[in-house]
C-alpha positions in Angstrom: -25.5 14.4 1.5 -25.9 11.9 -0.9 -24.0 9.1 -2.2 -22.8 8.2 -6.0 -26.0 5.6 -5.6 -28.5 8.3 -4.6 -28.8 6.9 -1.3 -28.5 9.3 1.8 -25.5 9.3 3.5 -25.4 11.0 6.9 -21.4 12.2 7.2 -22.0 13.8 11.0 -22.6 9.8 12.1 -19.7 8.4 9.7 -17.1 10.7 11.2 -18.6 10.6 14.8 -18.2 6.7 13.8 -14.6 6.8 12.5 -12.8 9.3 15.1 -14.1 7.4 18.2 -11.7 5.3 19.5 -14.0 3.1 22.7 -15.6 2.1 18.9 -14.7 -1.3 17.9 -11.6 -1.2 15.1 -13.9 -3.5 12.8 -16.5 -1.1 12.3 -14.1 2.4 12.3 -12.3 0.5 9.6 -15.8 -0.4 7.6 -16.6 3.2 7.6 -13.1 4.4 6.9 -13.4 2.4 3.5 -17.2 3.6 3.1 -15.5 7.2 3.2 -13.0 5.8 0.7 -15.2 4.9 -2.0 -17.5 8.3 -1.9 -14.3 11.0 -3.7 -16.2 13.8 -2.1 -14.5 16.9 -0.5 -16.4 16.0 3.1 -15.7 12.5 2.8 -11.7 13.3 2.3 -12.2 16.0 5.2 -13.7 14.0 7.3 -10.5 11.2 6.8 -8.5 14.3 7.6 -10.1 15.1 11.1 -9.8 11.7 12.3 -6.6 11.1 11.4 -6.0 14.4 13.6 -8.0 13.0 16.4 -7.3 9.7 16.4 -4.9 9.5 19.9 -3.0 6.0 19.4 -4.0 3.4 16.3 -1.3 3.8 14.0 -2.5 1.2 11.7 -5.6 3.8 11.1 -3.8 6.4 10.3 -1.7 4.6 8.0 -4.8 3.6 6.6 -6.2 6.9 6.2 -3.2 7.8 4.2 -3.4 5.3 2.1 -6.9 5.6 1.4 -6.5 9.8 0.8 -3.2 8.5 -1.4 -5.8 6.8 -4.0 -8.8 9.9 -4.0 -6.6 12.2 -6.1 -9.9 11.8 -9.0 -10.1 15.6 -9.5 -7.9 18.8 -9.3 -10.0 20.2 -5.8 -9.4 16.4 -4.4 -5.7 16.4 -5.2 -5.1 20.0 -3.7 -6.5 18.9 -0.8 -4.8 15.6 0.2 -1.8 17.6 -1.3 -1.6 19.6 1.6 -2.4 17.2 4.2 0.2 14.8 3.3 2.8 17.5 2.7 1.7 18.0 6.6 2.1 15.0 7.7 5.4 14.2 6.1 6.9 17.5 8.1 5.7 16.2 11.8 6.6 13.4 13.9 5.1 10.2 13.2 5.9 6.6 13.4 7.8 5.0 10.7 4.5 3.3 9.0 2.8 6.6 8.8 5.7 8.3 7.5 6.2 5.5 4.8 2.6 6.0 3.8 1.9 9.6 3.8 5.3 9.4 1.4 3.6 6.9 -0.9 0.3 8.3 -0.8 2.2 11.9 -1.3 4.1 10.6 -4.3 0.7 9.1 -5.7 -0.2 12.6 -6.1 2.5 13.4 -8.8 3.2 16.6 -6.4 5.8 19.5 -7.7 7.5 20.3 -4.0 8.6 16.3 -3.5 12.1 16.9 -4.0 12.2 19.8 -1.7 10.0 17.8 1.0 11.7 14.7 1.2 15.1 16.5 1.7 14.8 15.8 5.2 14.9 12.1 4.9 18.3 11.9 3.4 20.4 9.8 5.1 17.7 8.8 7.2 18.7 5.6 9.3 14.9 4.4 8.6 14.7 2.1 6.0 11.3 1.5 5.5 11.2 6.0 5.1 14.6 5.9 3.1 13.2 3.2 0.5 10.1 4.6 0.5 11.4 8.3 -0.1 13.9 6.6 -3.0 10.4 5.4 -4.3 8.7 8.2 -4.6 11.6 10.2 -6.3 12.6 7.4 -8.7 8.6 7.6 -9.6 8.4 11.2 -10.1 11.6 10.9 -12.3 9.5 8.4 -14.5 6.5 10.4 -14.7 9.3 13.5 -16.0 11.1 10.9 -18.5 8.3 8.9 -20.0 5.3 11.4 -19.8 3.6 9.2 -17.4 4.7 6.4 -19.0 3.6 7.3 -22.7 6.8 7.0 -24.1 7.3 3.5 -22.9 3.7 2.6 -24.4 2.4 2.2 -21.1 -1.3 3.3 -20.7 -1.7 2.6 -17.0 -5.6 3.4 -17.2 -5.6 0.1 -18.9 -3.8 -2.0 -16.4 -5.6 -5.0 -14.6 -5.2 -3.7 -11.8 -5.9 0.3 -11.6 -4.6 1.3 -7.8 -2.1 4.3 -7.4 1.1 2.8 -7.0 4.2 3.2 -6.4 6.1 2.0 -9.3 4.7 1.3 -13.0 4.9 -2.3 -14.3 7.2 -2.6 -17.3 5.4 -3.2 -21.0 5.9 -6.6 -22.3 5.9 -5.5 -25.6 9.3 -3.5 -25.0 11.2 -6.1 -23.9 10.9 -10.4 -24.0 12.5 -10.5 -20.9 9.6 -8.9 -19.3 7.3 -11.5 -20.3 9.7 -13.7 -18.7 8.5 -14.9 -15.5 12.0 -16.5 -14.2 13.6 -13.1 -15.8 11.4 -10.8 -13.4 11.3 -13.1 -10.3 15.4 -12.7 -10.7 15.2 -9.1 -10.9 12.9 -8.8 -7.9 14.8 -11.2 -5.8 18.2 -9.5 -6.5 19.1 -7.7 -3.6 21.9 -5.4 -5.8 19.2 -3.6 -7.8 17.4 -0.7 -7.5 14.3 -0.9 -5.3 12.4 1.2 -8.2 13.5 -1.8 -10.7 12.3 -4.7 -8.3 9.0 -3.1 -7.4 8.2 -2.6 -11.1 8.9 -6.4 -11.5 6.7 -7.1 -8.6 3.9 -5.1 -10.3 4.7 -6.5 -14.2 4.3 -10.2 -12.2 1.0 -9.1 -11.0 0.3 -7.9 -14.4 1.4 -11.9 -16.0 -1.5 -12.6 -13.2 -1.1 -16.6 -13.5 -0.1 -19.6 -10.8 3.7 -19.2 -11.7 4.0 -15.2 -11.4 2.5 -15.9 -7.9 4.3 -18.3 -6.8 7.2 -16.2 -8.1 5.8 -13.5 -5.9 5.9 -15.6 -2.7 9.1 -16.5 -3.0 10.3 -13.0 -1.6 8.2 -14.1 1.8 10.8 -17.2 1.8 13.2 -18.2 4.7 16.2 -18.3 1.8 15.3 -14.9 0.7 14.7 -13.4 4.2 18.0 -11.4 4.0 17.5 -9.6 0.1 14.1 -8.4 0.3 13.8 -5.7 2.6 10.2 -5.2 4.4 9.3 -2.6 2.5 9.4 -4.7 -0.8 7.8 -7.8 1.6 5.1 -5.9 2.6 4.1 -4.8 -0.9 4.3 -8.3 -1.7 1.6 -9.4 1.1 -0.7 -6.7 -0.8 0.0 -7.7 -4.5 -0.9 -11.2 -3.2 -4.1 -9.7 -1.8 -4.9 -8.1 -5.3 -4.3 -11.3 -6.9 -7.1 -12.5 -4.2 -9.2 -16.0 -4.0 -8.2 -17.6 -7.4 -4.8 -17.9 -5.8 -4.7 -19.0 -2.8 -3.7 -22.2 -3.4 -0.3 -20.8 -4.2 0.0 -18.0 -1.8 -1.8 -18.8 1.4 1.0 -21.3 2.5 3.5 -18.1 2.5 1.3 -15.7 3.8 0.7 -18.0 6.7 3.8 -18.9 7.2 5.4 -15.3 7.1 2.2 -13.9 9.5 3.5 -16.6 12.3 6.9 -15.2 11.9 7.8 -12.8 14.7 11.1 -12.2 13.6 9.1 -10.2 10.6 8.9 -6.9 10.3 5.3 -5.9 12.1 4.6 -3.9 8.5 4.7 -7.3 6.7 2.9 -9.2 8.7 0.0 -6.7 8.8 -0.1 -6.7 5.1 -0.1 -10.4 5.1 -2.6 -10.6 7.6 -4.6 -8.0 5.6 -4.2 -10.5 1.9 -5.4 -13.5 4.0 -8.6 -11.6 5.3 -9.0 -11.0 1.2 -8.2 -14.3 -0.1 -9.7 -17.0 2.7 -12.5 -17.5 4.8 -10.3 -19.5 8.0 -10.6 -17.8 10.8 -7.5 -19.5 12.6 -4.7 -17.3 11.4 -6.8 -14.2 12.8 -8.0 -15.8 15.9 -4.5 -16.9 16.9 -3.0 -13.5 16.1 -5.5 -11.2 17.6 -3.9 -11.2 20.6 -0.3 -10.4 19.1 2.0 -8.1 21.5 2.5 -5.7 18.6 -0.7 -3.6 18.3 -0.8 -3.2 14.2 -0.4 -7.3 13.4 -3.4 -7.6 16.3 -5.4 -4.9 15.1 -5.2 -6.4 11.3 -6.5 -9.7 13.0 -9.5 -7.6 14.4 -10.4 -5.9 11.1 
C-alpha cells in the first residue's frame, strides 16, 4: 500500500515489526507511531493484532490505545476502534490499559459509554474510577454544549488539536479563565471535580507562556503530592511534553525531579520520562532509569 506521501509502504513488515517482542522496544515503538500517522483501516488493524499478540509490554498496549483513541478521522475508522476499545474495556487488563482504552473510548464520543463503564462503579482503582468519571463528565459536555458550541468553543481551532479528555475553558466567557493564578488554584484544589481541574490544566496549556507552565509544574511538587492524584499528574507530564523545547527551562527541573521519585506512581513517571525524551537532548535521566525495577518507567527510558 501506499502512504499519504505516495511512498510505498510494506504493512506485512510493519506489523511483523511491531507484534515481535525479541524486537527491540525502540524500534516496535517507531513503527507503532509510523502506523499512527497513516489513518488507514490496515494501519488501525494491524494496531489491533498486536495489541492482541503482544504477551507482556503493557506500556505498548497502552500505547496502542492511545494511539487508536486519536485515529477516529472518519466514520469506518471510528466504528472500528469503537469496537475494539469497547472490547478491551470488558476483559481483564492492568490498570494503565484500562485507564487508556477508557480515554481513548471516550475520545470517540461513543453512544453505549454509560452502559459500559457501569462496571467500574465503585471501583477501588483510582486511576479507572477518575478516568471513567472523565469520560462521562466529557460525554455530558459534548450532550450540554453541542461539542462545545454553545460555550463558543471551536476546538478545531485550539493550539493544540489532540483528542482529549476534557475541553479547555473559553477565555472570552469568563476573566477568571484568563487568570493564570485563578486556574493554577482550581487545578491544585483537591475538593473539585476532576473534570473542572483537567479543563484548567488544558486552558493553561492553551495561555502557553513561562507562568502557565510553571503553574503546570507545580502539581509535580513535594507540597502538592497529596491533592493531585496520578491521574491528573500524569496528564501533567504530557501537557508539559506538548508544551515541548521552548519550555524546558521551566519544566525540566520538575520532570526530573518527579521521574527520580519512586514513591510516584509508575504512570507518572512514564509520562514524565516520555515529556523529557520530547523536550531535552540529555541522555542521563534515561540512562539512569533504564534499568528501573518497574518495567513501564524502564521501557519509557528505552524508547
Amino acid at each position: 500500500m501506499e502512504s499519504d506521501d505516495g511512498e510505498q509502504v510494506d504493512m506485512e513488515q510493519l506489523a511483523k515489526t511491531l507484534q515481535d517482542p525479541s524486537v527491540l522496544i525502540t524500534k516496535r515503538f517507531r513503527v507503532l507511531f509510523e502506523l499512527r500517522g497513516m489513518y488507514t483501516v490496515d494501519a488501525i488493524k494491524t494496531l489491533i493484532e498486536a495489541f492482541r499478540q503482544e504477551p507482556r509490554s503493557d506500556l505498548l498496549k497502552h500505547e496502542i490505545c492511545y494511539c487508536l483513541g486519536q485515529m477516529n478521522s472518519n466514520a469506518e475508522n471510528t466504528a472500528l476502534i469503537e469496537e475494539f476499545f469497547e472490547q478491551v474495556i470488558a476483559e481483564p487488563h492492568s490498570s494503565i490499559v484500562i485507564h487508556e482504552a477508557v480515554e481513548g473510548y471516550a475520545n470517540l464520543d461513543p453512544k453505549n459509554i454509560h452502559k459500559l463503564l457501569d462496571k467500574f462503579k465503585g471501583i477501588d482503582d483510582e486511576l479507572i474510577g477518575e478516568t471513567c468519571e472523565l469520560a462521562l463528565e466529557l460525554k455530558k459536555w459534548n450532550e450540554t454544549t453541542d461539542h462545545g458550541k454553545t460555550e463558543g468553543l471551536d476546538l478545531t481551532k485550539l493550539k493544540y488539536t489532540t483528542n482529549d479528555p476534557a475541553p479547555p475553558f473559553n477565555p472570552d466567557n469568563d476573566e477568571n479563565y484568563r487568570s493564570v493564578a485563578w486556574l493554577q488554584a482550581l487545578l491544585l484544589d483537591p475538593t473539585k471535580p476532576i473534570f473542572d481541574r483537567y479543563r484548567a490544566m488544558f486552558t493553561l496549556r492553551e495561555v502557553c507562556t513561562d507562568e502557565a507552565c510553571e503553574a503546570l509544574c507545580q502539581a509535580l511538587t513535594p507540597e502538592n503530592f497529596a491533592n493531585c492524584t496520578a491521574l491528573l499528574k500524569h496528564e501533567i507530564g504530557f501537557v508539559l511534553g506538548q508544551l515541548g523545547h521552548d519550555f524546558g527551562r521551566v519544566c525540566v527541573p520538575y520532570l526530573e525531579a518527579t521521574v527520580a521519585n519512586e514513591q510516584e506512581a509508575p504512570v507518572v513517571r512514564h509520562e514524565c520520562v516520555i515529556a523529557l525524551g520530547d523536550i531535552t537532548d540529555k541522555k542521563t535521566v534515561m540512562e539512569k532509569y533504564s534499568e528501573d525495577p518497574d518495567d513501564i518507567v524502564r521501557e519509557s527510558c528505552l524508547v
